[in-house]
GUSEPA-870459 format. One line per field, with one value per residue (C-alpha): residue in three letters; chain; x, y, z. Coordinates in nm, 2 decimals, always signed. Last residue first. Example, Ala and Ser with C-alpha at 12.3 -4.5 7.8 and 13.67 -1.06 7.14 Angstrom:
// GUSEPA-870459
res: [ser,ala]
chain: [A,A]
c1: [+1.37,+1.23]
c2: [-0.11,-0.45]
c3: [+0.71,+0.78]
This chain:
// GUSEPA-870459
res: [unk,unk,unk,unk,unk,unk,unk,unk,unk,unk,unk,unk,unk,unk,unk,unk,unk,unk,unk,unk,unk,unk,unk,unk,unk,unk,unk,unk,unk,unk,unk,unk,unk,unk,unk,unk,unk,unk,unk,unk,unk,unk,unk,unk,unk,unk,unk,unk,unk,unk,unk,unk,unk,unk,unk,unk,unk,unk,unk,unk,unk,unk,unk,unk,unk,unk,unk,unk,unk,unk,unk,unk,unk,unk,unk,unk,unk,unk,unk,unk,unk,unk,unk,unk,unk,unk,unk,unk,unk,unk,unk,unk,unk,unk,unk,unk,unk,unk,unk,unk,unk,unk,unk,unk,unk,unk,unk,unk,unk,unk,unk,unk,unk,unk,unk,unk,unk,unk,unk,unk,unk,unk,unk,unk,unk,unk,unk,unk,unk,unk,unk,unk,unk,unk,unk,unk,unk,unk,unk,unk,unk,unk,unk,unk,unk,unk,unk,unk,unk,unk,unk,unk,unk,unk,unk,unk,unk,unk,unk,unk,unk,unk,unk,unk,unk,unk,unk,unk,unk,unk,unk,unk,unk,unk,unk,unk,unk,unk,unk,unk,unk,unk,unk,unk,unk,unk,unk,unk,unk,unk,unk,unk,unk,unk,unk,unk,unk,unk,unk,unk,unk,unk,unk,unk,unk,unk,unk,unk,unk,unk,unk,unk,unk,unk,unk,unk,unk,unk,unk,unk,unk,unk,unk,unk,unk,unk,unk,unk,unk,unk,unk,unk,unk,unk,unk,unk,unk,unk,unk,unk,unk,unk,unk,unk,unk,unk,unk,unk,unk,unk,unk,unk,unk,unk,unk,unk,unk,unk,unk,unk,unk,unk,unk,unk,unk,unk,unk,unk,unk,unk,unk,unk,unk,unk,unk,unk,unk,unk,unk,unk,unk,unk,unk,unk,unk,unk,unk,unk,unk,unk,unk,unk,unk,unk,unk,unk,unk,unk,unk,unk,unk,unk,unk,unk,unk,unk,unk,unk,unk,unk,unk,unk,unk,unk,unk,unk,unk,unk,unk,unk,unk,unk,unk,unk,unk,unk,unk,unk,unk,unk,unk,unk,unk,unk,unk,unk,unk,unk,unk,unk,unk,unk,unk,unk,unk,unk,unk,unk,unk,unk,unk,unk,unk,unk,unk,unk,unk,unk,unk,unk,unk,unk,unk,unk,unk,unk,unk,unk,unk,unk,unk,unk,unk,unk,unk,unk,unk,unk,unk,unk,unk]
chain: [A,A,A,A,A,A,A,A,A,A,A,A,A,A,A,A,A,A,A,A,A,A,A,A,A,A,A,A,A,A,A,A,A,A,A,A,A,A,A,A,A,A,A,A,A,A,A,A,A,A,A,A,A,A,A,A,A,A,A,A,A,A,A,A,A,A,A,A,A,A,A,A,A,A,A,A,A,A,A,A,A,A,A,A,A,A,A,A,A,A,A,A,A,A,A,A,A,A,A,A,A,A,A,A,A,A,A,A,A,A,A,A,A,A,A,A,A,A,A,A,A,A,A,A,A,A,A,A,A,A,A,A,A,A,A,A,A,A,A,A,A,A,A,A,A,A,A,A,A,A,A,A,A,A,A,A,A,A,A,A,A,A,A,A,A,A,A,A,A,A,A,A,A,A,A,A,A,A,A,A,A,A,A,A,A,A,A,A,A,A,A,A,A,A,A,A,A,A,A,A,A,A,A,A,A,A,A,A,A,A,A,A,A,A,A,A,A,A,A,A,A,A,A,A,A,A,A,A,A,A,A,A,A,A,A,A,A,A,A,A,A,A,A,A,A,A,A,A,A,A,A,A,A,A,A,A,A,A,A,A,A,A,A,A,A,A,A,A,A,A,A,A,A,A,A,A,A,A,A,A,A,A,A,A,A,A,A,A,A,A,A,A,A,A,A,A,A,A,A,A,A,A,A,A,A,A,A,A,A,A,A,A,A,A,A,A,A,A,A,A,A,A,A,A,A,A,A,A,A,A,A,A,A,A,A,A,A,A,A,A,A,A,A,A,A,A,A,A,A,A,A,A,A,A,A,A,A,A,A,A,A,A,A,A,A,A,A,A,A,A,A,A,A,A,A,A,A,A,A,A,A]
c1: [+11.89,+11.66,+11.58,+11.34,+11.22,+11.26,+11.01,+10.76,+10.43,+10.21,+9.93,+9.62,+9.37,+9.18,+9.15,+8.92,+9.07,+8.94,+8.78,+8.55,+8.59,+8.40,+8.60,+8.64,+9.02,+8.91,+9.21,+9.25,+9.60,+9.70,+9.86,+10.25,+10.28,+9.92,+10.02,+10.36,+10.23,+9.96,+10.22,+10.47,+10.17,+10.15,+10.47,+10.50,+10.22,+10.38,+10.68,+10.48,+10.24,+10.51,+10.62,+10.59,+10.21,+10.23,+10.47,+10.27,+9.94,+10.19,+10.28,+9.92,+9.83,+10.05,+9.95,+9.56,+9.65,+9.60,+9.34,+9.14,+9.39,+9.59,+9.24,+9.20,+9.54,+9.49,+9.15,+9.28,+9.25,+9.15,+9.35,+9.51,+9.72,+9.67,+9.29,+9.26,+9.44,+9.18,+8.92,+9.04,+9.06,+8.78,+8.62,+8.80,+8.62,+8.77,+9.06,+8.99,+8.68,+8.88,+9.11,+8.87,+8.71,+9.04,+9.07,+8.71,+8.81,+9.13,+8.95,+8.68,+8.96,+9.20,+8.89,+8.77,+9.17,+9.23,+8.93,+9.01,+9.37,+9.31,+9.09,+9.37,+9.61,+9.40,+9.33,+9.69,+9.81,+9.59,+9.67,+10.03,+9.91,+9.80,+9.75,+9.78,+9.58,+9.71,+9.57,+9.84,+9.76,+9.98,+10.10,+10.18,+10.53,+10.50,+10.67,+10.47,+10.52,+10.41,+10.15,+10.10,+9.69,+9.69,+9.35,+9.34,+9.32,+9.34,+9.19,+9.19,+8.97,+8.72,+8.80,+8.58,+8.26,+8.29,+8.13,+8.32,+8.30,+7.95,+7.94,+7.65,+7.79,+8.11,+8.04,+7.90,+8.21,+8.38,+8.19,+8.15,+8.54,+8.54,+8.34,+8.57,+8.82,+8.69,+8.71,+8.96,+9.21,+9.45,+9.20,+9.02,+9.42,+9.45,+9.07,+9.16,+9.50,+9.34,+9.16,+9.41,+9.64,+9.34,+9.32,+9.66,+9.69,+9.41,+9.65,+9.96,+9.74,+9.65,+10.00,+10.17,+9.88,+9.95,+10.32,+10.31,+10.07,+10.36,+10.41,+10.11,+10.33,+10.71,+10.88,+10.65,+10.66,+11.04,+11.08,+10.85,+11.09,+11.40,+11.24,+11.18,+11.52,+11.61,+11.45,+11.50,+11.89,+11.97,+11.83,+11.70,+11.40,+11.52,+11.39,+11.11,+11.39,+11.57,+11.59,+11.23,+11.26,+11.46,+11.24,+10.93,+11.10,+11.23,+11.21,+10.84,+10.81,+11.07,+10.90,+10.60,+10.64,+10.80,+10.49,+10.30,+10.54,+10.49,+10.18,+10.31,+10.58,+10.43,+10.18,+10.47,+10.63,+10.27,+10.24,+10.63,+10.50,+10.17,+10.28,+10.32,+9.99,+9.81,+9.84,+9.49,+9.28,+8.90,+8.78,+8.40,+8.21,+7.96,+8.10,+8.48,+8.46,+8.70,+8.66,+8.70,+8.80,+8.65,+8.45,+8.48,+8.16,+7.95,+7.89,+8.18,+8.27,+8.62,+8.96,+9.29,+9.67,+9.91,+10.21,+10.52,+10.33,+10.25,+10.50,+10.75,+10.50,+10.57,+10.92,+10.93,+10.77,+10.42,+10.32,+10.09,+9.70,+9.81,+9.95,+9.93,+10.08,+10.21,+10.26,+10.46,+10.68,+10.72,+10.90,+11.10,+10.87,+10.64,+10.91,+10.86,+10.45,+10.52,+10.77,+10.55,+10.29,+10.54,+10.61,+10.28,+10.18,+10.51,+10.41,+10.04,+10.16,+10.41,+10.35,+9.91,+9.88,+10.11,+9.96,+9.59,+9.79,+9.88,+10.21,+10.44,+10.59,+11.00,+11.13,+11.24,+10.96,+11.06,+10.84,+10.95,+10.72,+11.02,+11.28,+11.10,+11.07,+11.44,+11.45,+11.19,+11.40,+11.77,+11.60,+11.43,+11.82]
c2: [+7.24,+7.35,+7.16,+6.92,+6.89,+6.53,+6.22,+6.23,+6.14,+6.02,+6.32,+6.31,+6.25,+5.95,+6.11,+6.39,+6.71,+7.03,+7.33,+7.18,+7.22,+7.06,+7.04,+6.65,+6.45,+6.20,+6.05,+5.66,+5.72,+5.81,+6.15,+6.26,+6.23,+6.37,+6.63,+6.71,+6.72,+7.02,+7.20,+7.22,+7.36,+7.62,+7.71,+7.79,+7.96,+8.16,+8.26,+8.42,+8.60,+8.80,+8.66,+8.79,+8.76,+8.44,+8.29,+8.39,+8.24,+7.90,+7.91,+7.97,+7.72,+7.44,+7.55,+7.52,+7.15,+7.14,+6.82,+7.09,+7.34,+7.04,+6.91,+7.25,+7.26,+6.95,+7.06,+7.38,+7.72,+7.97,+8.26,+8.55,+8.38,+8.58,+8.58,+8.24,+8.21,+8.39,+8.26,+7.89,+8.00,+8.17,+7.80,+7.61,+7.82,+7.75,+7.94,+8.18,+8.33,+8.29,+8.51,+8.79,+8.74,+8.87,+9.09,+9.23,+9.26,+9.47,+9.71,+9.78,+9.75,+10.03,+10.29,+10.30,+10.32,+10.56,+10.82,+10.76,+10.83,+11.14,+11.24,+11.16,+11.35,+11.67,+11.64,+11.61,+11.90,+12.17,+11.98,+12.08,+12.47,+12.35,+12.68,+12.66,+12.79,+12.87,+12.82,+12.84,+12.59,+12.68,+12.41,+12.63,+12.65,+12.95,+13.17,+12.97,+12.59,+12.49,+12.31,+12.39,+12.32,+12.32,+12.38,+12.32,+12.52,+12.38,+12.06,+11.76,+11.51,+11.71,+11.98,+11.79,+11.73,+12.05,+12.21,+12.58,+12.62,+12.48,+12.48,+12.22,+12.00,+12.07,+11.93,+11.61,+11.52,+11.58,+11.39,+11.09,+11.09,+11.10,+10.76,+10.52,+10.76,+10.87,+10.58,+10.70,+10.86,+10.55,+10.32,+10.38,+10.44,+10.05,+9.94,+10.09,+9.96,+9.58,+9.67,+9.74,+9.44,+9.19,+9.26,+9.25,+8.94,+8.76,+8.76,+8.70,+8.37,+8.30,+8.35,+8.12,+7.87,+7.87,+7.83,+7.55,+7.36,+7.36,+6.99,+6.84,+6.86,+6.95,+6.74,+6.90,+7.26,+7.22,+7.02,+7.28,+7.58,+7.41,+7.45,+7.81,+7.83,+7.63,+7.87,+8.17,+8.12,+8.36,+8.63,+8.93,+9.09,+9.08,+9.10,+8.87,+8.54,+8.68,+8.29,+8.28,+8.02,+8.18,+8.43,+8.24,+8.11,+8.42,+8.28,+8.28,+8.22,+8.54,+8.74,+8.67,+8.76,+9.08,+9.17,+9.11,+9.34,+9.65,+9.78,+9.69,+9.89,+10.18,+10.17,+10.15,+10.47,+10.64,+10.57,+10.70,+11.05,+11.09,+10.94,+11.35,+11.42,+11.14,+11.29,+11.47,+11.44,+11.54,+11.67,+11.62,+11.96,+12.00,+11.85,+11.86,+12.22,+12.36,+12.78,+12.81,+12.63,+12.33,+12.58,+12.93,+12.99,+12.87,+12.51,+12.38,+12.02,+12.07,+12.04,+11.88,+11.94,+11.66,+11.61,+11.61,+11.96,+12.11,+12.10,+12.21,+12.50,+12.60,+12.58,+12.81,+13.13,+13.17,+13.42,+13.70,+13.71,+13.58,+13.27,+13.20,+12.82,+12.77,+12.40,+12.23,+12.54,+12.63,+12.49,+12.24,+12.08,+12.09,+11.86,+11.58,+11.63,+11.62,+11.33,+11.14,+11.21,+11.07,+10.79,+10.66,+10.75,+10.55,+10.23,+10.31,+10.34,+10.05,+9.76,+9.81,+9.97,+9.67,+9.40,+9.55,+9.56,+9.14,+8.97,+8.79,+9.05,+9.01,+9.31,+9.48,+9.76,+9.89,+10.14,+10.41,+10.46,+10.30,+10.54,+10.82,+10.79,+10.75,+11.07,+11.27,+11.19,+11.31,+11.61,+11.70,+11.66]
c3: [+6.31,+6.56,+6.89,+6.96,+7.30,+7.44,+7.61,+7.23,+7.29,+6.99,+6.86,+6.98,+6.70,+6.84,+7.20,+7.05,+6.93,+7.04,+6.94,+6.65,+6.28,+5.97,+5.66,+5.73,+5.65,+5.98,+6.12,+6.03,+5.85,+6.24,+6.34,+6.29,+5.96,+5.82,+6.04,+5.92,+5.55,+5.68,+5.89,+5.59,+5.38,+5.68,+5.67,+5.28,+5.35,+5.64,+5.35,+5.11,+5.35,+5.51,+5.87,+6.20,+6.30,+6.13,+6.34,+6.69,+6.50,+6.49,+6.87,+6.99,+6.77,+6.83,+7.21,+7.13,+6.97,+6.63,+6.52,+6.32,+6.23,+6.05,+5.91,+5.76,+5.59,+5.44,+5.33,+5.09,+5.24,+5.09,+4.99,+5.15,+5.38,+5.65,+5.56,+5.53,+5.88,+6.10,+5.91,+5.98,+6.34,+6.35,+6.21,+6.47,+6.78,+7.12,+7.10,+6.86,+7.09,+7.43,+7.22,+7.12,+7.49,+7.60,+7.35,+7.45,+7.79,+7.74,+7.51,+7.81,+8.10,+7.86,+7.84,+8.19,+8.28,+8.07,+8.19,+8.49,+8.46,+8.25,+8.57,+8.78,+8.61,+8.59,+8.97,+9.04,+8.80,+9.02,+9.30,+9.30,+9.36,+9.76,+9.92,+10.25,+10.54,+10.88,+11.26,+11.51,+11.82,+12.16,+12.38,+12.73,+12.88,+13.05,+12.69,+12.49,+12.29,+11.98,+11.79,+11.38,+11.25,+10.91,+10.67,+10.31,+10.01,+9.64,+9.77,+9.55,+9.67,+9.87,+9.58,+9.34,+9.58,+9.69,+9.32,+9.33,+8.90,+8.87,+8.53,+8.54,+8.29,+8.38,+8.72,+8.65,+8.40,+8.74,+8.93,+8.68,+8.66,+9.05,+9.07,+9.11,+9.28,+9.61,+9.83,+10.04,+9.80,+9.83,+9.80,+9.52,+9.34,+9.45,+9.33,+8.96,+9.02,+9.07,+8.78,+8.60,+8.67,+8.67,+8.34,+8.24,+8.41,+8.20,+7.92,+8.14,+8.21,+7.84,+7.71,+7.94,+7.92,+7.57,+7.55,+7.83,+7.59,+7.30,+7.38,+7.09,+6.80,+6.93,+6.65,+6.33,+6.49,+6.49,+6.14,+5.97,+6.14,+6.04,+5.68,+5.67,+5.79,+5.51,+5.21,+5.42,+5.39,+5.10,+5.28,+5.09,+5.27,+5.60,+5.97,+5.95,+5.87,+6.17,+6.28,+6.26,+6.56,+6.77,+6.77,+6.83,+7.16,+7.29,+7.65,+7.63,+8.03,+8.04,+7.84,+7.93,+8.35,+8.17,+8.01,+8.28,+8.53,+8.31,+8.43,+8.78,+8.74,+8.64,+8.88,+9.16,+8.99,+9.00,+9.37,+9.44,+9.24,+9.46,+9.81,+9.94,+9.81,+9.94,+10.33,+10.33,+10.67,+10.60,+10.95,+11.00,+11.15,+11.45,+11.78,+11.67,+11.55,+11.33,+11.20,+10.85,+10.56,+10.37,+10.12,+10.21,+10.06,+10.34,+10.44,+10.59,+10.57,+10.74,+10.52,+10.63,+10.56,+10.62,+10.80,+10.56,+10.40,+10.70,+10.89,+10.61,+10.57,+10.93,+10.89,+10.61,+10.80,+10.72,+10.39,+10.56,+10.70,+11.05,+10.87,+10.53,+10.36,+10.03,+9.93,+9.64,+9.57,+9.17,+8.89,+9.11,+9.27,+8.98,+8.83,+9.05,+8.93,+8.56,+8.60,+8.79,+8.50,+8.23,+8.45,+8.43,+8.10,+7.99,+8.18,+8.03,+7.70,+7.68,+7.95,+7.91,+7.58,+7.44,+7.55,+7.37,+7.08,+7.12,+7.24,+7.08,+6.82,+6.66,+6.68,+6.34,+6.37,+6.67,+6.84,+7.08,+7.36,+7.66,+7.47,+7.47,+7.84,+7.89,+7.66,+7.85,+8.16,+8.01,+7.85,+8.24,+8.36]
């Protein structure tokens, strides 16, 4: 069974270089490493169920009977602000100490399936807007060396972007908004995972880090989150008919793994909002900036590019190219520049003589280079 879930989760990491690629680096940490981090620690904590027992409570000074640790765990445990060395143990009372109720550690494996999900739900609100459009189009011309069709392929492609110039918007906005999603997504987990440990997860990276620097092996501030022993109180009836309170502690080994998860969650989550924000700026950047995008595509190219080619980037729509920079990414250099000189003759076609042939970019094209409406999609030949 654990060979069976390390495989499924293998085969969510795995790469595969033949796919055709729509979606950025930064895309990819968010639906394929942090969808796999999640499960991978859900598995880790399902499976120290099985290794060992989940909670271990004492009673009277020896092991309580099973029942009573049953209560305990599916009703919580809860630690006191004590002061002494026991640390969140000892003696309850309601006028002097505040009770810390703990019921997270039940909700821990469903919570890190639900973040799973979530990390992967962006990538599969793309897929589904992109319809594997760019795949379609390179007609599996990226996933062989030697075909003997590239030559018209390559030239279905011209005669696709050429017929759909200027209606390729939906593509962008797509791609923008599940590009802002991914954002949102973490840090809407980062304020979820907040949440669900009462506040104490925003900051419990900076504890911790705190901590080792002041090798404070006991600091409270850590095991107010993760407990290692808590306090249960287990109601039953006497002999007359009385409700009598048994005191126990328990021993809570599975926060031992929870506490390292978290912090590794912390510390990715930091990490992945950062990167996730700069790509994001990244694209806002080649968006609105014709001279990134001219850089962006003299590199790809490996040359520079002539004036024709300019001009095209120039009047280009941002969902012409959105849909062109997803080409590229796909196909060798040979073969995109044969695209690109196709793009350049198709828009000297499809705009006005009159259009201005000038080496100097801006983001957007004025109302005297959009491009005449067409009422159908194309479709390749």
């Amino acid at each position: 069974m654990v060979l069976q879930v390390f495989g499924a989760l293998a085969a969510v990491a795995k790469v595969n270089y033949s796919r055709t690629l729509v979606d950025s680096v930064t895309a990819r940490l968010h639906y394929k490493w942090s969808t796999t981090f999640c499960l991978l620690c859900g598995a880790m904590v399902i499976a120290k169920d099985y290794i060992g027992d989940a909670i271990e409570c004492l009673q009277g000074g020896t092991d309580a009977p099973k029942y009573i640790n049953t209560y305990c765990w599916i009703t919580s445990t809860f630690t006191i602000n004590s002061t002494d060395e026991l640390k969140g143990l000892g003696l309850y009372k309601e006028n002097i100490h505040e009770k810390r109720v703990h019921t997270y550690y039940q909700w821990v494996p469903i919570v890190l399936a639900i973040q799973a999900g979530l990390f992967y739900l962006p990538h599969y609100l793309w897929k589904n807007m992109e319809g594997k459009q760019v795949d379609r189009l390179l007609q599996d011309v990226n996933k062989s060396l030697f075909d003997s069709d590239s030559d018209k392929k390559i030239k279905n492609m011209i005669a696709y972007l050429k017929e759909s110039w200027g209606m390729n918007g939906k593509y962008f906005m797509g791609h923008f908004m599940c590009e802002c999603l991914y954002l949102f997504n973490v840090v809407m987990q980062m304020v979820l995972i907040d949440n669900f440990f009462d506040g104490a997860f925003m900051d419990y990276g900076f504890k911790v880090f705190e901590k080792l620097r002041s090798d404070d092996t006991n600091d409270s501030r850590i095991q107010d989150v993760f407990p290692r022993r808590a306090k249960c109180t287990f109601y039953s009836y006497g002999d007359s008919g009385s409700i009598r309170a048994d005191d126990a502690m328990c021993i809570l080994p599975q926060n031992i793994v929870n506490e390292k998860i978290y912090l590794l969650m912390w510390i990715w989550f930091i990490i992945l909002t950062i990167i996730t924000c700069l790509q994001l700026l990244w694209h806002l950047a080649i968006y609105f900036s014709g001279w990134l995008r001219k850089q962006i595509m003299s590199r790809r190219l490996h040359c520079s590019l002539p004036s024709s080619m300019e001009q095209a980037l120039r009047t280009m729509s941002l969902g012409d190219f959105c849909l062109l920079n997803s080409i590229g990414i796909n196909l060798d250099t040979v073969h995109f520049r044969i695209i690109m000189e196709g793009v350049a003759i198709a828009s000297e076609e499809v705009f006005s003589p009159s259009a201005p042939m000038s080496r100097t970019y801006r983001p957007f094209s004025n109302e005297d280079t959009m491009p005449r409406r067409r009422t159908l999609y194309p479709t390749l030949s």
